[in-house]
Biotite code that builds the C-alpha atoms (Angstrom):
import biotite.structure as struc

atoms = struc.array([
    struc.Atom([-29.677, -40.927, 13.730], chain_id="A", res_id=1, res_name="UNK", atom_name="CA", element="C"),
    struc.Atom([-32.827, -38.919, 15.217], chain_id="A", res_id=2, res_name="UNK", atom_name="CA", element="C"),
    struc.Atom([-34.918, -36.400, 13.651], chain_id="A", res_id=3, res_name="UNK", atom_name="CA", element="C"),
    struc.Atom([-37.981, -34.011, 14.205], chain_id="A", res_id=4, res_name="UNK", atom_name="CA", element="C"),
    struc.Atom([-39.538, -31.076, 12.627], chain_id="A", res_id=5, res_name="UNK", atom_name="CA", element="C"),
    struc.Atom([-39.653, -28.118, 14.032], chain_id="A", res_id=6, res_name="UNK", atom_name="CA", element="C"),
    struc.Atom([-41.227, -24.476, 13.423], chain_id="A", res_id=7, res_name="UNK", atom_name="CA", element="C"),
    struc.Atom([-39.070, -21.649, 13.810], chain_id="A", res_id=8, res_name="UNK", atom_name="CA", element="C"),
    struc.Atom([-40.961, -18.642, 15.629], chain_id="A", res_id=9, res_name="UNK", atom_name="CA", element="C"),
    struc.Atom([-38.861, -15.776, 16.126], chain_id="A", res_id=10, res_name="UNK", atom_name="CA", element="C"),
    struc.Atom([-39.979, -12.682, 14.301], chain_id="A", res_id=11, res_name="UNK", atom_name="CA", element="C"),
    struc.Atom([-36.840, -12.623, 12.093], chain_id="A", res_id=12, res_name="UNK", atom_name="CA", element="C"),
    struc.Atom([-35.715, -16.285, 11.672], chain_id="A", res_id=13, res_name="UNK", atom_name="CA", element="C"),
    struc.Atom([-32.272, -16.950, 11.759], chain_id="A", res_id=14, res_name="UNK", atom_name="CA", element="C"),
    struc.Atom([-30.702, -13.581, 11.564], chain_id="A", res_id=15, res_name="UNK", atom_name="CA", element="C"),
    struc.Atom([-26.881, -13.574, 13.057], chain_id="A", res_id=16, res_name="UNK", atom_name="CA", element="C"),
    struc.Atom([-27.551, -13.459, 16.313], chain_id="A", res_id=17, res_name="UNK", atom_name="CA", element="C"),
    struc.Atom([-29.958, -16.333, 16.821], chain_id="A", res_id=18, res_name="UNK", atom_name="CA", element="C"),
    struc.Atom([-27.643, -18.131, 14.089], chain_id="A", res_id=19, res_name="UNK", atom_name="CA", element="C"),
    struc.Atom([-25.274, -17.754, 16.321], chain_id="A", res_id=20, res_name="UNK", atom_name="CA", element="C"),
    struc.Atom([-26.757, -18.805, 19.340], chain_id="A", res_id=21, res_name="UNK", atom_name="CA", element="C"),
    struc.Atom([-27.588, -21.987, 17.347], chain_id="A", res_id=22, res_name="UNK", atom_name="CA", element="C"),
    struc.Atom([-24.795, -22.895, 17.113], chain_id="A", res_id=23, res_name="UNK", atom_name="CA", element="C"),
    struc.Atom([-22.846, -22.586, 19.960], chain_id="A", res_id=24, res_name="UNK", atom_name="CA", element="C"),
    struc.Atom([-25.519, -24.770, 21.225], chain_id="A", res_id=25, res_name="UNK", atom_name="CA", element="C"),
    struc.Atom([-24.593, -27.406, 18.291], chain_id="A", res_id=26, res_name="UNK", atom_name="CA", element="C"),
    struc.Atom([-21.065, -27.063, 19.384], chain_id="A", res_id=27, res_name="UNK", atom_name="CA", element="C"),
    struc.Atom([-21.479, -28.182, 22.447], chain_id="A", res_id=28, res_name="UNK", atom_name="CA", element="C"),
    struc.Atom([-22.013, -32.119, 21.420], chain_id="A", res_id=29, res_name="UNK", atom_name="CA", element="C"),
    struc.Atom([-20.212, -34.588, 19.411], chain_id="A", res_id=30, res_name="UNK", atom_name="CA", element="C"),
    struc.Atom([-23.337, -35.522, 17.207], chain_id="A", res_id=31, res_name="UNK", atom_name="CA", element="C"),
    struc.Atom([-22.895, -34.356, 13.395], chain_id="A", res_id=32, res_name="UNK", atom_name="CA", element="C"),
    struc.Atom([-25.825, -32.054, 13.343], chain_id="A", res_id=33, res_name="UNK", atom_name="CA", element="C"),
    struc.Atom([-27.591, -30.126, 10.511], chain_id="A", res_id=34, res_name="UNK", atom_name="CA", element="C"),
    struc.Atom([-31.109, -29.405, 9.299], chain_id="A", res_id=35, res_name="UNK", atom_name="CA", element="C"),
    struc.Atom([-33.087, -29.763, 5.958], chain_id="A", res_id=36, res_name="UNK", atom_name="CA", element="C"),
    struc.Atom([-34.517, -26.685, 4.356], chain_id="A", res_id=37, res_name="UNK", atom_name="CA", element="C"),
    struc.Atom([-36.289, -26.043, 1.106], chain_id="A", res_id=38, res_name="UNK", atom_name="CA", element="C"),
    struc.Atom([-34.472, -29.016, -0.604], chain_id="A", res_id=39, res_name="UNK", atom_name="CA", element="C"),
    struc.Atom([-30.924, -28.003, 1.232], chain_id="A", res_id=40, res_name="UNK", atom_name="CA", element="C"),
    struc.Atom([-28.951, -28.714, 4.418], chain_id="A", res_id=41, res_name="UNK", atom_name="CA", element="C"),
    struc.Atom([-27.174, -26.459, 6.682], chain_id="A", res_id=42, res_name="UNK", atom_name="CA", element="C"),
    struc.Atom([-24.290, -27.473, 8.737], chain_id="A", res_id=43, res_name="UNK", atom_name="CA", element="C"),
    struc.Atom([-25.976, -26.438, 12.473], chain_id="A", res_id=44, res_name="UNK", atom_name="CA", element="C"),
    struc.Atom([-22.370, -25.881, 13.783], chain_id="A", res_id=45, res_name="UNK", atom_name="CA", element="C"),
    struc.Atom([-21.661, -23.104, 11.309], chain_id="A", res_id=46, res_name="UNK", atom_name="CA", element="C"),
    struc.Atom([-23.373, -19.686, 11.541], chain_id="A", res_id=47, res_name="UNK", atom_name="CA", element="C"),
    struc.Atom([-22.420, -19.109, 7.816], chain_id="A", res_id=48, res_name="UNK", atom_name="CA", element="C"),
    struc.Atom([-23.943, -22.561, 6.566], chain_id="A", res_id=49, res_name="UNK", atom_name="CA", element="C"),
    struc.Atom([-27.228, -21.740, 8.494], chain_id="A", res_id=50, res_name="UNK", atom_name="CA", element="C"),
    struc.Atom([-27.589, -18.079, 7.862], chain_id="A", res_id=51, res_name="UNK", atom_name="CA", element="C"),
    struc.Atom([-27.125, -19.358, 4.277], chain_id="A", res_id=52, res_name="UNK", atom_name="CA", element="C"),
    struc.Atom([-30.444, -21.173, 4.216], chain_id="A", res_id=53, res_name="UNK", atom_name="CA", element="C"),
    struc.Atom([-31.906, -18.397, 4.770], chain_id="A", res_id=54, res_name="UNK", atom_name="CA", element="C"),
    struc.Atom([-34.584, -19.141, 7.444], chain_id="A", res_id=55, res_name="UNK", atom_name="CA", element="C"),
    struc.Atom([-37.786, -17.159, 7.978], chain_id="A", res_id=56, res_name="UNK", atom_name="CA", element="C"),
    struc.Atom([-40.524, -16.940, 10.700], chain_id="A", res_id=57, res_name="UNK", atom_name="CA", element="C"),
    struc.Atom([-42.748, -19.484, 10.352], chain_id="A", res_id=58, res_name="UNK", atom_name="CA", element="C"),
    struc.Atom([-40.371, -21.922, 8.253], chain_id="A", res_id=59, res_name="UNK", atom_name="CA", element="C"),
    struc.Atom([-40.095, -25.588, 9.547], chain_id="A", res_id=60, res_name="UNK", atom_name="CA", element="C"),
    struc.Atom([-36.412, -27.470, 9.264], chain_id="A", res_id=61, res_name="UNK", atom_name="CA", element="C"),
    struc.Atom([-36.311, -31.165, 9.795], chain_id="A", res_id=62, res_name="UNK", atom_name="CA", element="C"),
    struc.Atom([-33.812, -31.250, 12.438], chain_id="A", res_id=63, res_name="UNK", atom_name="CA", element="C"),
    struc.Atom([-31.031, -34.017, 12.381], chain_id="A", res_id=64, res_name="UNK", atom_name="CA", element="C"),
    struc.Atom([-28.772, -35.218, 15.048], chain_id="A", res_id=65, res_name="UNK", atom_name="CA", element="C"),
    struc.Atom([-26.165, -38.077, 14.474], chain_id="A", res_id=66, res_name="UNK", atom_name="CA", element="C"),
    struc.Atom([-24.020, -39.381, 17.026], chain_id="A", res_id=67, res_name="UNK", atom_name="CA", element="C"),
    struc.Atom([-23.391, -40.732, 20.055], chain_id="A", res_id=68, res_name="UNK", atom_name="CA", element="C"),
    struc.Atom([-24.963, -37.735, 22.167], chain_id="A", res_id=69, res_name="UNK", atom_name="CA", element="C"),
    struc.Atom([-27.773, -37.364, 19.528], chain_id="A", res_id=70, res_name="UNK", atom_name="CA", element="C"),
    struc.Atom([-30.648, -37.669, 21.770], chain_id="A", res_id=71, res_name="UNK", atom_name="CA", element="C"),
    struc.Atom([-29.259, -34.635, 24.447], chain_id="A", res_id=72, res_name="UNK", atom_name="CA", element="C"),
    struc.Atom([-28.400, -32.575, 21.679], chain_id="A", res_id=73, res_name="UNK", atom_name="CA", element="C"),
    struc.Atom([-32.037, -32.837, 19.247], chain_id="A", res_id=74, res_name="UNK", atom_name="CA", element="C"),
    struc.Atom([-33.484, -32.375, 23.398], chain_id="A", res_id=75, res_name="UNK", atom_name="CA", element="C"),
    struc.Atom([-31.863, -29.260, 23.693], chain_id="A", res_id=76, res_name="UNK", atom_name="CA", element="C"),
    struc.Atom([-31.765, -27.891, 20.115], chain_id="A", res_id=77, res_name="UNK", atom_name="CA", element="C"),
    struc.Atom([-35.472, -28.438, 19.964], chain_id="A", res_id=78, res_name="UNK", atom_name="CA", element="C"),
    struc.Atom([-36.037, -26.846, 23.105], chain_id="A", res_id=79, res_name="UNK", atom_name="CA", element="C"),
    struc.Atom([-33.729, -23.162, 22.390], chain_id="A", res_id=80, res_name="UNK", atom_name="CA", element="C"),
    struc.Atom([-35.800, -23.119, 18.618], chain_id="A", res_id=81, res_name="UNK", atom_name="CA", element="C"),
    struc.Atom([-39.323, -23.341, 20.416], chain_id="A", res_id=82, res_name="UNK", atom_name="CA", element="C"),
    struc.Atom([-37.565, -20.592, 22.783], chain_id="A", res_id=83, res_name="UNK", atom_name="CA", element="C"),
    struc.Atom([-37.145, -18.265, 20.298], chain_id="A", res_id=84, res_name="UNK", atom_name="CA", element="C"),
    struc.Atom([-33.007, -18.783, 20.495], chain_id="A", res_id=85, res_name="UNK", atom_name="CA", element="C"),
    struc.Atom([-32.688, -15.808, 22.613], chain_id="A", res_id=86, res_name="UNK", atom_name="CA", element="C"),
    struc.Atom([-34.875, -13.505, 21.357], chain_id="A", res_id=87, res_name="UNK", atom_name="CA", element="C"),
])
C-alpha cells in the first residue's frame, strides 16, 4: 500500500465531469484505490462515492493505492490531479 498527498487545483474541484474522469482513470488498474478527505474516504472508482466528498479547489486528499499495480496507478492518478483532470 502507497500513499501521497495531493492538492486539487481545478477551479471547481471535483464536479461530475472531472469526477468522472477520475475515475475512469481508477478503473483502469487492479489496485483498490480511494482517498481520505475531511475524516472520510471515497471509493476513487465511483463517481458517486467521490462527488460525495465533496471536493473543493484547493483541498488536499491523501491518495491511496493498494494492489499489485499500485505504483502505475498513484503515478498516473497523481499526475491527471496536478493536470487539472481535464479541465
Amino acid at each position: 500500500m502507497i500513499s501521497q498527498k495531493i492538492t486539487v487545483s481545478n477551479p471547481s474541484g471535483l464536479h461530475l465531469r472531472p469526477a468522472g474522469n477520475l475515475c475512469n482513470e481508477a478503473i483502469k488498474y487492479e489496485s483498490r484505490i480511494e482517498f481520505l478527505f475531511s475524516g472520510g474516504s471515497a471509493n476513487a472508482k465511483s463517481v458517486l462515492s467521490v462527488l460525495g466528498a465533496c471536493v473543493k479547489c484547493g483541498d488536499e486528499i491523501e491518495l491511496i493505492c493498494d494492489g499489485i499495480d499500485e505504483q502505475a496507478a498513484m503515478e498516473a492518478l497523481t499526475s491527471a490531479i496536478s493536470n487539472g483532470l481535464g479541465e
